[in-house]
N, C-alpha and C positions, 0 to 999 in steps of 0.2 A: 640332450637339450637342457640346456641350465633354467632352471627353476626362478620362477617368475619373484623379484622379492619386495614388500615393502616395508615401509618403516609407519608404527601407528603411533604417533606421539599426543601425550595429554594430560591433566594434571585430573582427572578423575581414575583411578585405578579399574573402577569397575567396568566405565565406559570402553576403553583402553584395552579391557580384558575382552568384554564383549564381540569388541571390533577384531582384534586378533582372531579371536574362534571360529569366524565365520572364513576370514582369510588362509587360515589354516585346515579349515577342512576344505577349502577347494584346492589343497596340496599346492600353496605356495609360502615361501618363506616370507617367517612374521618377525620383525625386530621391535618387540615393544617397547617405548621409552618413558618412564613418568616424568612430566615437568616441562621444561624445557630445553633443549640441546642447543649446542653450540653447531655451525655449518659444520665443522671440524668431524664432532661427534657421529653426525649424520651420512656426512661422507666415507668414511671408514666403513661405512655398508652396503655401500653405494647404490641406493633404492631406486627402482623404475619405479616407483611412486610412492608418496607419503601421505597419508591419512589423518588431519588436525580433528583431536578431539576437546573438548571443553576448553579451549582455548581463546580467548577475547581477543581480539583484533589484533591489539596493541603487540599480542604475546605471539604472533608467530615468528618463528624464526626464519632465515633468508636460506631459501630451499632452490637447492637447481635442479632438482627431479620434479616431475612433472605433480601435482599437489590438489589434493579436492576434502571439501569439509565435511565431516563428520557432526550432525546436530538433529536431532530429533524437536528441536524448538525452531521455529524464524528465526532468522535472523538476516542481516543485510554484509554480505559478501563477495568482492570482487572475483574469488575461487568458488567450481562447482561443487556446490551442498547438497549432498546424501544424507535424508532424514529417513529413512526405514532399513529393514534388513533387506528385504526385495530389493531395494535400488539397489545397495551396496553388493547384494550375491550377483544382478545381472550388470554391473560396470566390471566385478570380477570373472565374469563368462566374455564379456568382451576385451578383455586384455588378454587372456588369453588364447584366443580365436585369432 
């Protein structure tokens, strides 16, 4: 069975890192990216989901895999926002269920 992958994209390195480790220890493939990617770039790893971290509205890139925000602050977002590690480990028990 191929292994579940996402892509965690964001212009804070640490957050970015964060968010991988957790992705990674429930044994699915983590593509970390600093900044922002091109579709091009993103596609080439072709994610069942992507992970926006400290990224401002304006800054997301045009995503075809399916997309939820990473923010530990409020904020007002048209995409679903994971502010703790709890949400993020049990949305990552439910993708792979």
């Amino acid at each position: 069975m191929p292994r579940y992958r996402i892509v965690v994209i964001g212009e804070s390195v640490l957050e970015v890192q964060r968010v991988s480790r957790c992705c990674l220890a429930q044994g699915i493939e983590v593509f970390p990216y600093y900044g922002v990617p091109s579709p091009e770039e993103i596609s080439l790893f072709s994610p069942h989901l992507t992970i926006l971290c400290s990224l401002p509205n304006s800054n997301y890139p045009q995503i075809d895999s399916a997309c939820v925000v990473w923010s530990e602050q409020p904020i007002n977002s048209h995409l679903h926002v994971i502010s703790n590690m709890t949400e993020l480990y049990n949305m990552l028990q439910s993708l792979q269920n």
